[in-house]
C-alpha positions in Angstrom: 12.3 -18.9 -6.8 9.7 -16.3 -5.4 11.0 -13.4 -2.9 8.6 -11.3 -1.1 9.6 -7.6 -0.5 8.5 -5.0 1.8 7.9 -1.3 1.2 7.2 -1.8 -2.7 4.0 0.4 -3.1 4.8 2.0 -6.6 6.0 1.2 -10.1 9.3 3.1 -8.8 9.6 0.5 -6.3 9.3 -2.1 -8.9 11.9 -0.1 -11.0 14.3 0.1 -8.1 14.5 -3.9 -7.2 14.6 -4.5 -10.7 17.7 -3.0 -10.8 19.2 -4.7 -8.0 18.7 -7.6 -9.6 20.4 -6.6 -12.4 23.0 -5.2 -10.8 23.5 -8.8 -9.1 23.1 -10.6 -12.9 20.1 -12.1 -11.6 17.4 -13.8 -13.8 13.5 -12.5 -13.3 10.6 -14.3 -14.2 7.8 -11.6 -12.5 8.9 -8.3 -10.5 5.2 -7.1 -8.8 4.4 -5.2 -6.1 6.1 -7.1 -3.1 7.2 -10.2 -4.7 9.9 -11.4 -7.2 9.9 -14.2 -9.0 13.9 -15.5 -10.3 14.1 -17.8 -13.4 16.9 -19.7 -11.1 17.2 -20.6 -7.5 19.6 -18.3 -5.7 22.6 -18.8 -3.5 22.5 -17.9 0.0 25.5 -15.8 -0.7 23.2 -14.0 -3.1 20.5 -13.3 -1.5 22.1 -11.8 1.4 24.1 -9.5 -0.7 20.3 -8.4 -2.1 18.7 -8.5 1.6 21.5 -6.0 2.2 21.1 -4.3 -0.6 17.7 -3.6 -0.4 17.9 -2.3 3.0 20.1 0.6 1.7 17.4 1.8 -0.6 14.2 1.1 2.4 13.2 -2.5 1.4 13.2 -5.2 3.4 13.2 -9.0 2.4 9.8 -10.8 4.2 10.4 -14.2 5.2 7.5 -15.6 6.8 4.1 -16.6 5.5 2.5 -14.2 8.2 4.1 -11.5 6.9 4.0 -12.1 3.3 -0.1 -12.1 4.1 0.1 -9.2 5.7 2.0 -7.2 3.1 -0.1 -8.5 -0.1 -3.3 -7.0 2.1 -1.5 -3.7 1.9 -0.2 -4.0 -2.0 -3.9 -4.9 -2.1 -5.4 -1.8 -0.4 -2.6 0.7 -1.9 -3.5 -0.2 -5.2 -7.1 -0.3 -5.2 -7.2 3.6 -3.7 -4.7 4.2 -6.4 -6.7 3.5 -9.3 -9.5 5.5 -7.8 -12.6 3.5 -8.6 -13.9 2.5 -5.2 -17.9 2.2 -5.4 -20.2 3.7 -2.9 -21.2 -0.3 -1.7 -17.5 -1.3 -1.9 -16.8 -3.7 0.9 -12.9 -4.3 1.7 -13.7 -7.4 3.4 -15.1 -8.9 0.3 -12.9 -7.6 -2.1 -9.8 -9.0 0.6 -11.1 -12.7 0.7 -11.6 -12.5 -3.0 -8.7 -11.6 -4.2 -6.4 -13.6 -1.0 -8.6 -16.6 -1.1 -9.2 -16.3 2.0 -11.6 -15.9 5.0 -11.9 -12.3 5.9 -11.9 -12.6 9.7 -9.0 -14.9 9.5 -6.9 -12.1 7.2 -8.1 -9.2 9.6 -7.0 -10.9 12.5 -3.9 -11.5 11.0 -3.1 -8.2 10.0 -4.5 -6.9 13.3 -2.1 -8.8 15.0 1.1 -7.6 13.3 0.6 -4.0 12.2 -1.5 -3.1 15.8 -4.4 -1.7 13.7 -7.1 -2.8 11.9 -7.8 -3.5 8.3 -10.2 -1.0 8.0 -7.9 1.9 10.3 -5.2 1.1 7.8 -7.9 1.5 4.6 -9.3 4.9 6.3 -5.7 6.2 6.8 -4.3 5.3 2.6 -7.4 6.9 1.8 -6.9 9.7 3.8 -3.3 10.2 2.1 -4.8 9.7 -1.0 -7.3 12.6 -0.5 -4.5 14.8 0.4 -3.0 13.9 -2.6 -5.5 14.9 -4.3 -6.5 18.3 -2.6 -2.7 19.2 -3.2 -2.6 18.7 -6.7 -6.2 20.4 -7.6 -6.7 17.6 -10.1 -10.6 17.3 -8.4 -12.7 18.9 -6.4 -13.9 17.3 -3.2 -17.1 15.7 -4.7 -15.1 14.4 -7.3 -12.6 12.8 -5.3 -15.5 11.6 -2.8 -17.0 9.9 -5.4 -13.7 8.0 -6.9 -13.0 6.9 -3.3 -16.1 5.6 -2.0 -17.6 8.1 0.1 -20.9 8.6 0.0 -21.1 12.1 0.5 -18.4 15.2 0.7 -19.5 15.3 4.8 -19.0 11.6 5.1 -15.3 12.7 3.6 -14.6 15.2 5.5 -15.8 14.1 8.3 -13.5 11.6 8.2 -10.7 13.5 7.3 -11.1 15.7 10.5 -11.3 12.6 12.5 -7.9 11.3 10.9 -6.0 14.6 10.5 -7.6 17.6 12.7 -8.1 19.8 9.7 -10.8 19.9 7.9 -9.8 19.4 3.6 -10.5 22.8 3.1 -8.6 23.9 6.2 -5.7 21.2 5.1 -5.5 23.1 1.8 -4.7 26.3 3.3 -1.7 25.1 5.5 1.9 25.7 4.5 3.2 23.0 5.5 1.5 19.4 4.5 1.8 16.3 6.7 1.9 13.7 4.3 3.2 10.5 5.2 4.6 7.8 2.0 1.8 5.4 1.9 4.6 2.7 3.1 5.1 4.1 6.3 1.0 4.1 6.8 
């Protein structure tokens, strides 16, 4: 039996339903990024006692094709800024229908319709988190980090990060206090 979740971004979020379902003696097959997969069928019982209790920790239990598209496009995005290897000619739309299967304008529209922005606003603003990330942690310096997320220049970057956030990186740097948002609430 295959679950989809929503909200699981990170390995700590596989970590966490995983031990929700072993808290409930419950068989996995696959635990991934939004989706579980059960060796057995569960009770309705069951998996209202998980619905609940992955509410208490911020999941949410997706029960609709719609949204279970719309979620995997996010998994999707997340990850890929994560392992920071985006190429200069990196198109999203083509990466999208290629890993989904899909047409892209049929996914965009989709996810246009029940997050009320864009795919691309939506891949802008996780990359924009990601570069905070980044700047916070001093790891790279802003051609560095340009380059591992697909920019094609430090202006293009920060000219995008101004656009997004006010601040330009440097001046973001600088602040005391850092409006980051978790990449789930995107």
């Amino acid at each position: 039996m295959k679950i989809f979740i929503k909200n699981m971004v990170c390995g700590r979020c596989i970590s966490a339903v995983s031990t929700i379902f072993e808290e409930f003696s419950i068989k996995t097959t696959q635990i991934s990024l939004g989706e579980v997969e059960t060796l057995d069928e569960i009770s309705k019982n069951d998996i209202q006692l998980i619905e609940n209790r992955l509410k208490e920790i911020g999941f949410e239990r997706i029960k609709d094709a719609m949204h279970q598209l719309v979620d995997k496009i996010k998994n999707l995005i997340i990850i890929k800024i994560g392992k920071l290897d985006i190429d200069e000619d990196f198109l999203l739309s083509k990466y999208l229908s290629s890993e989904l299967h899909k047409d892209y304008s049929t996914l965009s529209k989709t996810f246009s319709q029940n997050e009320n922005i864009t795919v691309e606003q939506f891949f802008i603003l996780q990359k924009i988190e990601k570069v905070k990330e980044l700047l916070l942690y001093n790891e790279f310096n802003l051609t560095e980090i340009a380059g591992k997320l697909g920019y094609k220049s430090v202006q293009h970057l920060s000219s995008q990060f101004r656009s997004t956030t006010g601040f330009t990186p440097t001046e973001f740097k600088k602040l005391k206090v850092h409006d980051r948002k978790p990449l789930d609430k995107v």
